[in-house]
N, C-alpha and C positions, 0 to 999 in steps of 0.2 A: 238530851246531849249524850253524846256516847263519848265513855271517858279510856282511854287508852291503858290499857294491862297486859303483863308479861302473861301467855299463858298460864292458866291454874291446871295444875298437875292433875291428868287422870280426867279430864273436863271435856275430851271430845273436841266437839268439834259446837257446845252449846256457845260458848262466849266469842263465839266468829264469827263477825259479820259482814253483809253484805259488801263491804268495800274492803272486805280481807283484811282486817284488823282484829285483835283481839280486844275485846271491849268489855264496860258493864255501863248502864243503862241509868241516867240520872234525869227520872222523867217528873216533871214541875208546875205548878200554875204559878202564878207572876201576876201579882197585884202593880197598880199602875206608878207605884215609884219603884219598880224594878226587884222587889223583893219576894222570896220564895215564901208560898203563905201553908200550901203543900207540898211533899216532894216524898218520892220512891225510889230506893238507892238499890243499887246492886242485883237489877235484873238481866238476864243471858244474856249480850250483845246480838244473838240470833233473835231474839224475839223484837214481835211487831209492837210500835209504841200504842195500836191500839187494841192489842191482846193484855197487854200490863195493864191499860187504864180499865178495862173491863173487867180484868181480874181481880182488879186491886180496889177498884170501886164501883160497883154496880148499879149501885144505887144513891141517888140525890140525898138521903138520909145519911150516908155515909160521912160526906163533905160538909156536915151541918149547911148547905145549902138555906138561904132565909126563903120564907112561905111567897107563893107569888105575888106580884102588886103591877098597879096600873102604870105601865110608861107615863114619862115625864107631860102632861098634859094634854095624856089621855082618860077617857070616862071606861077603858073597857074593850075587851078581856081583859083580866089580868093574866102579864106574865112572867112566864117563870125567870129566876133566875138560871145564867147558862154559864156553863165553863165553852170559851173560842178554842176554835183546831181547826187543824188545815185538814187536806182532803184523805189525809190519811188514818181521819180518823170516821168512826161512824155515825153518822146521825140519830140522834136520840133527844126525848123532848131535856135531857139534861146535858147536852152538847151540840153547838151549834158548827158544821164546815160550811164551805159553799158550796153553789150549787152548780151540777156540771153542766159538760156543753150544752149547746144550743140558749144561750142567753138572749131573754128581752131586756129593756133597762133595766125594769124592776130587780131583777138579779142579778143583771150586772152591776147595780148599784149596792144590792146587799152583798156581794159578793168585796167590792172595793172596799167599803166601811167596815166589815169583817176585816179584811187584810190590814188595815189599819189598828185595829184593835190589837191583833195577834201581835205588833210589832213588839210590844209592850215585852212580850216572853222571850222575844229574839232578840231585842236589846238587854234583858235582863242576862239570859243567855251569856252576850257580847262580854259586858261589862266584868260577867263573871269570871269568864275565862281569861280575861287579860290583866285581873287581879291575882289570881294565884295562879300562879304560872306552871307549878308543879303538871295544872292538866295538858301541857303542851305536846310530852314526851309520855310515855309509856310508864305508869308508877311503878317501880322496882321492889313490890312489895307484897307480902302474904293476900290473897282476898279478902278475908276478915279485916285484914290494917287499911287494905284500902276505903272500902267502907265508912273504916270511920275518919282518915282523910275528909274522905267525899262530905262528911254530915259535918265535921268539926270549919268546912268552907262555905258551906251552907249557910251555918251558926254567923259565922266572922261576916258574911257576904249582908245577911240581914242586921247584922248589928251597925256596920257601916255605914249603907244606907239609910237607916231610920236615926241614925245621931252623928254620922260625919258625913255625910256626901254632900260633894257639889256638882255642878250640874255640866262640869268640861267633858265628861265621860258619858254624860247619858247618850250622846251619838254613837257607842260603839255598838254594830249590831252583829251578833251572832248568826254567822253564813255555815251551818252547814252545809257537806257534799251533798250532791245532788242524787237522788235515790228513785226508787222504782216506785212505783205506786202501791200503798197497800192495801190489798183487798181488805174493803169491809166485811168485821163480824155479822154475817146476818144480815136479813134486810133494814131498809129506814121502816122505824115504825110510823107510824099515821102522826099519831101523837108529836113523834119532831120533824112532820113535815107541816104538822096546823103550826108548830112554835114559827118554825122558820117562816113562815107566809106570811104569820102576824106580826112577826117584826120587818119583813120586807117590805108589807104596805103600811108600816108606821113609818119608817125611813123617806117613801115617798109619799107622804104624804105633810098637810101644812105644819102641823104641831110638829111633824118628828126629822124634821130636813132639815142638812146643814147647807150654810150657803157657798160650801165648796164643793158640795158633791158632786155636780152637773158640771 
């Protein structure tokens, strides 16, 4: 989420971003009642959201990520646990996007059950943004002070949720502008193209299929 800032003095042209705003960078994962479980505050608005998440976490050890285990009534591989993202980010056996064009079912079906999953972070997203309202307009304040805005709605945003939410809001979902593509870091390594394929043909297959997918 790119959160709206008066330019910071002497800062160039790093917290300008693609849509000519001046920004900083509130990038999140979003467990499934809409709650931030990690989050990254106050990176350049120029920077790509998947230059931050490589920067800032490289490695599956990082995230305490749990050890891998056998999908829900499967005998095998086990696998890994994965953080969802869209195609803007890179494929890694510790991140899962979809797969581009030229689709068969099978990927157009993992591809849909992905988007689904992500919604999860674009409603939390939503929800968030139309709780504190402060993020609508441009914060009138030091970068340091912003920051800690950002982390003090954070705090509130998770406290809410886990002891006061009801569920009239969970339909709000978070629409960012529409943006360019960002080049992947680097190639997909082999490693999260076996992840992705192993959950594609668990998705179609008997044990791993929902009966709305088709």
């Amino acid at each position: 989420m790119h959160i709206l800032v008066k330019k910071p003095p002497y800062s160039g042209s790093q917290y300008y971003n693609y849509k000519q705003f001046f920004t900083v960078v509130l990038l999140a994962l979003a467990d499934t009642n809409y709650r931030f479980i990690i989050v990254d505050i106050g990176s350049y608005g120029s920077t790509a959201d998947a230059r931050i998440f490589r920067a800032r976490w490289p490695q599956s050890n990082q995230l305490d990520v749990p050890q891998p285990a056998n999908l829900p009534g499967s005998t095998g591989p086990p696998a890994p646990y994965v953080v969802v993202g869209d195609k803007g980010f890179a494929l890694s056996s510790l991140l899962m996007r979809p797969f581009p064009r030229g689709l068969d079912a099978k990927r157009r079906n993992f591809n849909y059950l992905l988007s689904i999953a992500r919604r999860f972070v674009e409603c939390a997203f939503g929800i968030f943004s139309n709780k504190w309202r402060v993020f609508l307009s441009p914060i009138q304040l030091a970068l340091k002070n912003v920051n800690v805005v950002i982390k003090e709605c954070v705090v509130l945003h998770n406290y809410i949720r886990t002891y006061e939410s009801t569920h009239d809001e969970d339909t709000q979902v978070y629409s960012p502008p529409s943006r360019r593509d960002t080049l992947s870091l680097g190639r997909s390594g082999s490693t999260g193209l076996r992840v992705r394929e192993l959950f594609s043909d668990y998705f179609m297959s008997p044990i791993g299929s929902f009966p709305f997918q088709q």
